[in-house]
KETORKE-992512 format. One record per residue: residue in one letter; chain; z negated, x negated, y negated of N, C-alpha, C in turn; residue number from 1. Coordinates in steps of 0.02 Angstrom, whole numbers, plus 32768, in hexadecimal, padded with zeros to 4 digits. Each point is the difference from the previous one (the first is absolute). Example, Ala and Ser with C-alpha at 12.3 -4.5 7.8 and 13.67 -1.06 7.14 Angstrom:
<pts>
 residu chaine  n_Z  n_X  n_Y ca_Z ca_X ca_Y  c_Z  c_X  c_Y num
      a      A 7E7A 7D6C 811C 8000 802D 7FC5 8000 7FD3 7FC4   1
      s      A 8024 8012 7FCB 7FFD 7FD6 7FC5 7FDB 8027 7FC9   2
</pts>
This chain:
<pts>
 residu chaine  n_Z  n_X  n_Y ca_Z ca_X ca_Y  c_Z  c_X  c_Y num
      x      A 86F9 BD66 05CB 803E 7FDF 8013 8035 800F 7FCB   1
      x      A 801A 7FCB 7FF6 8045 800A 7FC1 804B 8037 801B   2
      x      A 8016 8022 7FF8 8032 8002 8020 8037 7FD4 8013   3
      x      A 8010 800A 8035 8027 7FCB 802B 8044 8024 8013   4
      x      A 802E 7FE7 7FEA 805B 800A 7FFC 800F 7FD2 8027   5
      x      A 8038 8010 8030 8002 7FDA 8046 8053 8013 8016   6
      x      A 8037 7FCC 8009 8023 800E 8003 800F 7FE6 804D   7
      x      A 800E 8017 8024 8022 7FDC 804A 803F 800D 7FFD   8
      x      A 8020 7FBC 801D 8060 800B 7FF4 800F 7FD3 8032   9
      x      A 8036 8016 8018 8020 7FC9 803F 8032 8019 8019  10
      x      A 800B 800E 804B 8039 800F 8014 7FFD 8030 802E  11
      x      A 801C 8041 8013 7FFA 8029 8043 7FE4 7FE0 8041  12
      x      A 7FC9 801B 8027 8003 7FD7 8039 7FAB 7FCA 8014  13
      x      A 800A 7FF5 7FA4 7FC1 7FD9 7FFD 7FBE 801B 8000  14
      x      A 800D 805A 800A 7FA8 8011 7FFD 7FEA 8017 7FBA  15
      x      A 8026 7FD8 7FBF 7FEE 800D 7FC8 7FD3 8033 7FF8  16
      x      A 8023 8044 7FFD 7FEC 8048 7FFB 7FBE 800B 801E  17
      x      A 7FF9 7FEB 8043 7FCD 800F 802D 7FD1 7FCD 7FEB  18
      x      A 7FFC 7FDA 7FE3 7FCE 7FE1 7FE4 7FCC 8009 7FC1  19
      x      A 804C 8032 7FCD 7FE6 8031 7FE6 7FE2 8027 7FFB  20
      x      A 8001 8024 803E 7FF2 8036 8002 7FAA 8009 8036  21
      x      A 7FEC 7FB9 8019 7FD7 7FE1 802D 7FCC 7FE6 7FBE  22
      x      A 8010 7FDD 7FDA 7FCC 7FF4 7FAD 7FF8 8037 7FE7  23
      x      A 802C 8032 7FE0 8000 8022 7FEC 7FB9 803F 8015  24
      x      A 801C 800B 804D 7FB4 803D 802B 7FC4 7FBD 800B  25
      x      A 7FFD 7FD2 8009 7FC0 7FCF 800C 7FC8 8000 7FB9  26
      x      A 8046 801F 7FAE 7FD8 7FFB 7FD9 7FDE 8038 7FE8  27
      x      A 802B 8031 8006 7FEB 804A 8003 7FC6 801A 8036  28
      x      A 800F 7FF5 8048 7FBC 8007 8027 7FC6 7FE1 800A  29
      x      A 8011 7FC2 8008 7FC9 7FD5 8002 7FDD 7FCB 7FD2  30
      x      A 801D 8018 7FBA 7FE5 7FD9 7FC4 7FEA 802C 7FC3  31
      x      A 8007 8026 801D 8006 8041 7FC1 8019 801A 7FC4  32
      x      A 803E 7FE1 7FFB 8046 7FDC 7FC4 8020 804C 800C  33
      x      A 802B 7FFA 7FBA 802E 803C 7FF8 8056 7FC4 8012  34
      x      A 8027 801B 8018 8033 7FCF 8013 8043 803B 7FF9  35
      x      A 8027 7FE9 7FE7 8053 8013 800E 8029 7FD2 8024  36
      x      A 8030 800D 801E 803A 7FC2 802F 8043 8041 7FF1  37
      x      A 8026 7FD4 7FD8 8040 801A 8015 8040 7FC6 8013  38
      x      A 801D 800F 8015 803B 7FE6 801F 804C 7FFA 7FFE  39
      x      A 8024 7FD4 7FE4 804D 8008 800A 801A 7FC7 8030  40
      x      A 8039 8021 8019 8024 7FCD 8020 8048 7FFB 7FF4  41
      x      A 8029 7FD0 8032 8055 8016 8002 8008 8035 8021  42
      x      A 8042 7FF7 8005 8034 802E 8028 7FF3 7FD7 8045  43
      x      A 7FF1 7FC9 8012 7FF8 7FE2 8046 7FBB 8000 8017  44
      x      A 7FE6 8020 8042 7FC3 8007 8000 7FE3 7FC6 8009  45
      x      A 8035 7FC6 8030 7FD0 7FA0 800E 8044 8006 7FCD  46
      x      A 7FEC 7FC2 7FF3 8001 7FC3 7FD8 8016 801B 7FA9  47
      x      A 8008 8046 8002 7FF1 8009 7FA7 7FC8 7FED 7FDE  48
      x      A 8019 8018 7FCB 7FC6 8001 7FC2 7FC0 8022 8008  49
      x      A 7FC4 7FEC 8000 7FC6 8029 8011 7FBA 7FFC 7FC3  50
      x      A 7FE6 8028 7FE6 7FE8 7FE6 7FCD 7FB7 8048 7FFF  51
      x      A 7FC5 7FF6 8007 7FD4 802B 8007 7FD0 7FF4 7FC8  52
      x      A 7FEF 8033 7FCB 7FED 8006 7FC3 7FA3 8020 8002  53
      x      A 7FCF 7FCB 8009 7FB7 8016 8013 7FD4 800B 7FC5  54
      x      A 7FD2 8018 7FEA 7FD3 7FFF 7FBD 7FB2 8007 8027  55
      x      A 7FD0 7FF2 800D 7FBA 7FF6 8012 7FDE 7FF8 7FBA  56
      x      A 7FD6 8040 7FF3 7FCE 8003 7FB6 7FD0 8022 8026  57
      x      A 7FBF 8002 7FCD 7FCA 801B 8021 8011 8056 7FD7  58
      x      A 8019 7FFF 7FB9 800E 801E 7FE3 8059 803B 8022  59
      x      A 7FE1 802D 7FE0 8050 8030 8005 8051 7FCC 7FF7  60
      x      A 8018 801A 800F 8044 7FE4 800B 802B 802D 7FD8  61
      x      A 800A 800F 7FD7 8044 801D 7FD4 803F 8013 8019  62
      x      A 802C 7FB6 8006 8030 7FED 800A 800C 7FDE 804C  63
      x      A 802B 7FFC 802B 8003 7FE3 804D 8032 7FC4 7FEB  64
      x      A 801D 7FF7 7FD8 8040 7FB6 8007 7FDD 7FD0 7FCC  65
      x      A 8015 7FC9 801C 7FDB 7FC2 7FF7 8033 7FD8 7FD3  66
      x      A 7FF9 7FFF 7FB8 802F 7FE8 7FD0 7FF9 7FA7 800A  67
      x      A 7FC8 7FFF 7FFC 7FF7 7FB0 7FF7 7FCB 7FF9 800C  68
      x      A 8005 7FDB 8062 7FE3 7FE5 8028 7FB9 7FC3 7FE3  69
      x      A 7FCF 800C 8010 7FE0 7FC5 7FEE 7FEF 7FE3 804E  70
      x      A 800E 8021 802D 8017 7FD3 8046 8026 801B 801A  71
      x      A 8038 7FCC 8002 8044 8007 802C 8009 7FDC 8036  72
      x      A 8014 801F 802E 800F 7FD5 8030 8055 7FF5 801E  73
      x      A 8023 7FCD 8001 803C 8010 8026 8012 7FC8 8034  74
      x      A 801C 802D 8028 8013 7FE9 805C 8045 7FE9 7FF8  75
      x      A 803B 800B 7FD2 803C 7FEB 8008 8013 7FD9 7FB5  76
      x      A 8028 7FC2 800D 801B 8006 7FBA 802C 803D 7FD0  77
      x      A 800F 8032 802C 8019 8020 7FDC 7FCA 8030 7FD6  78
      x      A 7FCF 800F 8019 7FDE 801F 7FE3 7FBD 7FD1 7FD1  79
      x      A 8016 7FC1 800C 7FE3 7FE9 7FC6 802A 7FFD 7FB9  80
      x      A 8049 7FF6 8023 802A 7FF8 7FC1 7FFC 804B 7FE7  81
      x      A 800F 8031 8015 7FDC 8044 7FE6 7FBF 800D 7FD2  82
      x      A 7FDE 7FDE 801E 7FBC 8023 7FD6 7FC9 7FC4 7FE3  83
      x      A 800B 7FCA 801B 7FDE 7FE3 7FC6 7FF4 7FF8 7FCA  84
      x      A 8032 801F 7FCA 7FFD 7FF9 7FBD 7FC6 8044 7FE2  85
      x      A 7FEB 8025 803D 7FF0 8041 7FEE 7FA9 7FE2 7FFB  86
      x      A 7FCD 7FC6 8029 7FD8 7FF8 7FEF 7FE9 800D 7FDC  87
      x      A 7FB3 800F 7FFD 7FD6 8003 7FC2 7FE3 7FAF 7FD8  88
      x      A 8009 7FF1 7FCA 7FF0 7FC1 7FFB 7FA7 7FED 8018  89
      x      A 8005 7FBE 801C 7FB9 7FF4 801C 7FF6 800F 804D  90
      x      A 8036 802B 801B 8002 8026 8035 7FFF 7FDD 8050  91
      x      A 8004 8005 802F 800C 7FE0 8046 803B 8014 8015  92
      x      A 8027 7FBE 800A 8038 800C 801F 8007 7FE5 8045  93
      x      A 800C 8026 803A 7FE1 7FDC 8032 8061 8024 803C  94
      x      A 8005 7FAD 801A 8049 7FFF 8019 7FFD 7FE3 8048  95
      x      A 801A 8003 8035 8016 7FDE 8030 8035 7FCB 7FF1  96
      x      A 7FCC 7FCB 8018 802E 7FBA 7FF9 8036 8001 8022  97
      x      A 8015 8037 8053 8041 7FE7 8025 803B 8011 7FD0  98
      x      A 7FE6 8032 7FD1 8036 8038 7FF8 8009 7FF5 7FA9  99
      x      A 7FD3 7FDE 7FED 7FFE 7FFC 7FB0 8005 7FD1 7FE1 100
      x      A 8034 7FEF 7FD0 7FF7 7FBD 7FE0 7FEA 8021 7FA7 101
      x      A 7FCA 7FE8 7FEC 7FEF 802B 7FC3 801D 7FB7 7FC8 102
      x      A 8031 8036 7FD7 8018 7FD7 7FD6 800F 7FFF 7FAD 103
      x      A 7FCE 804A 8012 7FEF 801C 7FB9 7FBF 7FE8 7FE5 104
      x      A 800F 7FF7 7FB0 7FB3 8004 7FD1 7FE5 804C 7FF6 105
      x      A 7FD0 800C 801F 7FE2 8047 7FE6 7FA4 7FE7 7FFF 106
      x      A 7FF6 800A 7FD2 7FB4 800B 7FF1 7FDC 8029 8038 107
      x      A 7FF8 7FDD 803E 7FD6 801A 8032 7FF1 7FC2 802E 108
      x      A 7FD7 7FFE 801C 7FDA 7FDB 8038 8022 7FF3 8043 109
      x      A 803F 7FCA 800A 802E 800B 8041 7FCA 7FE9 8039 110
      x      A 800C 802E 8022 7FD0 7FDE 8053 8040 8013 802D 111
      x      A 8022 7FBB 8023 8024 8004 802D 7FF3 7FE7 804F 112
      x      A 7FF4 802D 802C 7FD2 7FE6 8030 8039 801E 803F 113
      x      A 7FF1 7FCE 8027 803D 7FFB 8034 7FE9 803E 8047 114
      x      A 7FFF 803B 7FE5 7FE8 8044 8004 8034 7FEC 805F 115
      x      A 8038 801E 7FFA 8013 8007 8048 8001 7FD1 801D 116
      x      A 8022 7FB0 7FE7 7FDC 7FD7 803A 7FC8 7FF9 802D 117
      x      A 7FCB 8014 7FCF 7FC0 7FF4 8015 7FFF 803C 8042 118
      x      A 8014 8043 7FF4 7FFA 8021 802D 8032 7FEB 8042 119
      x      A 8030 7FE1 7FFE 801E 8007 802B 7FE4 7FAE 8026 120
      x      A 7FE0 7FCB 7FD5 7FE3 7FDF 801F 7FC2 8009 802E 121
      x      A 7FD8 802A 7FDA 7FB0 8015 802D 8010 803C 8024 122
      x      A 802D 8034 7FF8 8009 803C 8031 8038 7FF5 801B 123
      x      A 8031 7FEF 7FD9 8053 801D 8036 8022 8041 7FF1 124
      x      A 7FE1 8024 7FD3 801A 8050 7FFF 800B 8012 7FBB 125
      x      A 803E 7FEB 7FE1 7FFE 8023 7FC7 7FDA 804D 7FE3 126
      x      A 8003 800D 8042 7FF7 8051 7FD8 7FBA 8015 7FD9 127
      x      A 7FD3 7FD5 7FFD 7FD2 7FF2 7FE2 7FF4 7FDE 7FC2 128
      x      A 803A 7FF4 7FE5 8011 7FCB 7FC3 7FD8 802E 7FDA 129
      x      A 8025 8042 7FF3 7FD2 8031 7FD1 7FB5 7FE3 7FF7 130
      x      A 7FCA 801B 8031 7FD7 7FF7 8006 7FED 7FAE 7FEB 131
      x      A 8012 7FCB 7FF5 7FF5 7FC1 7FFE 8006 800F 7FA8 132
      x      A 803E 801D 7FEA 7FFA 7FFB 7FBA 7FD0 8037 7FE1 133
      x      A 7FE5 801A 802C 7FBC 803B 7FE9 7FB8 7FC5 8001 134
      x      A 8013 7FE1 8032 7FB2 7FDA 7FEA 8001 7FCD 7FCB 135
      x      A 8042 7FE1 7FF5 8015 7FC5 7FC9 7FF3 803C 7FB2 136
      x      A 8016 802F 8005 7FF9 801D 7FC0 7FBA 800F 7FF4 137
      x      A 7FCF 8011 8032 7FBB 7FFF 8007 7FD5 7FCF 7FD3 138
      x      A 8027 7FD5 8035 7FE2 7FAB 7FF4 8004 7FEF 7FA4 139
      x      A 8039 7FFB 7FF2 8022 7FFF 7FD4 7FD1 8025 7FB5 140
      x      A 7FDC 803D 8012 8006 8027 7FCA 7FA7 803E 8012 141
      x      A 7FEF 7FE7 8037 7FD4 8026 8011 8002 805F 7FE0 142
      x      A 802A 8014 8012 8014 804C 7FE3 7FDE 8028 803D 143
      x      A 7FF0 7FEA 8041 7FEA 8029 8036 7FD2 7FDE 802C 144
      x      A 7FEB 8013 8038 7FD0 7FDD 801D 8039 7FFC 8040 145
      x      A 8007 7FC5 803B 8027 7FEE 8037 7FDA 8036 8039 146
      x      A 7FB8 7FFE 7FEB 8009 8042 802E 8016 8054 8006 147
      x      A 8014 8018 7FA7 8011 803C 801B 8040 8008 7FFB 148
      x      A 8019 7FC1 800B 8057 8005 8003 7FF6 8008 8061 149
      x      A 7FE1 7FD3 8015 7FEB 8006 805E 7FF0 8046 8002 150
      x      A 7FDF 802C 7FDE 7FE9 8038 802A 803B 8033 7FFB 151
      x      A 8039 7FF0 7FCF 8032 8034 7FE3 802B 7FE3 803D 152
      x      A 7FFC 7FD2 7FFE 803E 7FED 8052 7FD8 7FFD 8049 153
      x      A 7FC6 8023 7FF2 7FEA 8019 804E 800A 8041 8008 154
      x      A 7FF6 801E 7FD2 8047 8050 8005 802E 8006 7FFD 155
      x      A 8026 7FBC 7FF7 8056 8005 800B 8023 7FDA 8028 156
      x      A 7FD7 7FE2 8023 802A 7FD7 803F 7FD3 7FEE 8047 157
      x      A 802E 8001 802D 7FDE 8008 8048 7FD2 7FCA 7FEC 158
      x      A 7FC8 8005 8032 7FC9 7FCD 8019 801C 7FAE 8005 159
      x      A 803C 8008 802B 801D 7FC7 8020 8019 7FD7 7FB2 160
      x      A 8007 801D 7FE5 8018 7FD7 7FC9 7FC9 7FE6 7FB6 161
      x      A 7FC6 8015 8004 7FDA 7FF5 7FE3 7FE4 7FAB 7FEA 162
      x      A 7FF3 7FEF 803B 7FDB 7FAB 8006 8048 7FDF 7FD1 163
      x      A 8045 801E 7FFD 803C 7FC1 7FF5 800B 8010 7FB1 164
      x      A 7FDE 8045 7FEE 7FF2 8018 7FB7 7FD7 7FE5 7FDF 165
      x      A 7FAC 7FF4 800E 7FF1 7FEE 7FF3 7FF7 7FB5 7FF5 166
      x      A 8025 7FEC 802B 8002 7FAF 7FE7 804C 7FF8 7FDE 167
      x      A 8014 801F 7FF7 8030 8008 7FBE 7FE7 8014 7FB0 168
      x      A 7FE3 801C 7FFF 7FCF 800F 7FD9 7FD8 7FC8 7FE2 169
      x      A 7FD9 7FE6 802F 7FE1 7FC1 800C 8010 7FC5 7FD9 170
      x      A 803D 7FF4 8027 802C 7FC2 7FE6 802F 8009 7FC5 171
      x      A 7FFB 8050 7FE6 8030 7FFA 7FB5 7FAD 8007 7FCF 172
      x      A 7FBF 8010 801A 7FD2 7FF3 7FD2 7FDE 7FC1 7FF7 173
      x      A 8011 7FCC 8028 7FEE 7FBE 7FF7 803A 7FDC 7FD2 174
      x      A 8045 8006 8018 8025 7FDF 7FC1 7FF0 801D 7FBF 175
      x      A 7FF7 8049 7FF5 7FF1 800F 7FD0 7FD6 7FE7 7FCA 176
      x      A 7FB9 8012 8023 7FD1 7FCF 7FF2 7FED 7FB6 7FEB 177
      x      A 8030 7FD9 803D 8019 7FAB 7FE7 8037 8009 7FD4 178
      x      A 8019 801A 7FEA 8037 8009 7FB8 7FE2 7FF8 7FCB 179
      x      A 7FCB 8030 8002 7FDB 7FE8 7FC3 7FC5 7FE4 800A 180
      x      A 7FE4 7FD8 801B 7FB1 7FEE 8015 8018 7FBE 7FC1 181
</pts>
């Protein structure tokens, strides 16, 4: 596997971090990957700046911060206007259509896929958006398998909430997938 630089950015509130940090142990336990996740945010815990810095190599890891993303992902325009220029050229740039209007030239691959509608059309529950842009980045880039992102969130969330995860999951690895098919 190549090493893989992974930027998640969006806004307090959205999960970002925890999505991070959910790829991040799925790749380390159940894939057998060396992985770093670090994290900055604002001063506001919802609706600041949120931005989680991942590396997945099969190889040692050096360094933990992610200079230039060869997949980025961002949830807000603000954090696209932030960090898109930081791409790696050739790279995946992958955005929510409610929240993003991409209006930059950068040498990367835009996939804009209507990430929270979709959830709030087939579930109703934002709070799973995270998880929807974990399977679109999946989809997108095949960096993990959809099932050991499921087994890392059957140790971190009740039972009752499982079936509405996994078809979040589900439905951000099929747009993914039809993005680029």
């Amino acid at each position: 596997m190549e090493r893989s630089r992974i930027v998640l950015s969006g806004s307090g509130g959205q999960g970002v971090i925890t999505a991070a940090i959910i790829l991040s142990e799925a790749a380390v336990i159940y894939e057998n990957m060396n992985a770093t996740q670090s994290q900055t945010y604002g001063a506001a815990a919802r609706g600041g700046a949120t931005r989680s810095d991942i590396i997945l190599s099969d190889s040692e890891i050096n360094f933990p911060k992610v200079i230039q993303p060869n997949i980025l992902v961002c949830l807000t325009q603000e954090a696209y206007d932030s960090f898109s220029e930081i791409i790696r050229p050739g790279g995946i740039l992958l955005v929510d259509s409610k929240y993003v209007e991409t209006k930059r030239k950068v040498d990367a691959k835009h996939i804009s896929l209507p990430m929270y509608a979709k959830v709030m059309e087939e579930i109703g529950k934002p709070i799973v958006f995270n998880i929807c842009m974990l399977g679109a980045l999946i989809g997108v880039s095949d960096i993990l398998k959809p099932e050991s992102v499921m087994k890392v969130l059957k140790t971190k969330i009740p039972k009752d909430f499982l079936e509405m995860n996994q078809k979040a999951l589900d439905l951000g690895l099929k747009m993914g997938k039809d993005s680029i098919a």
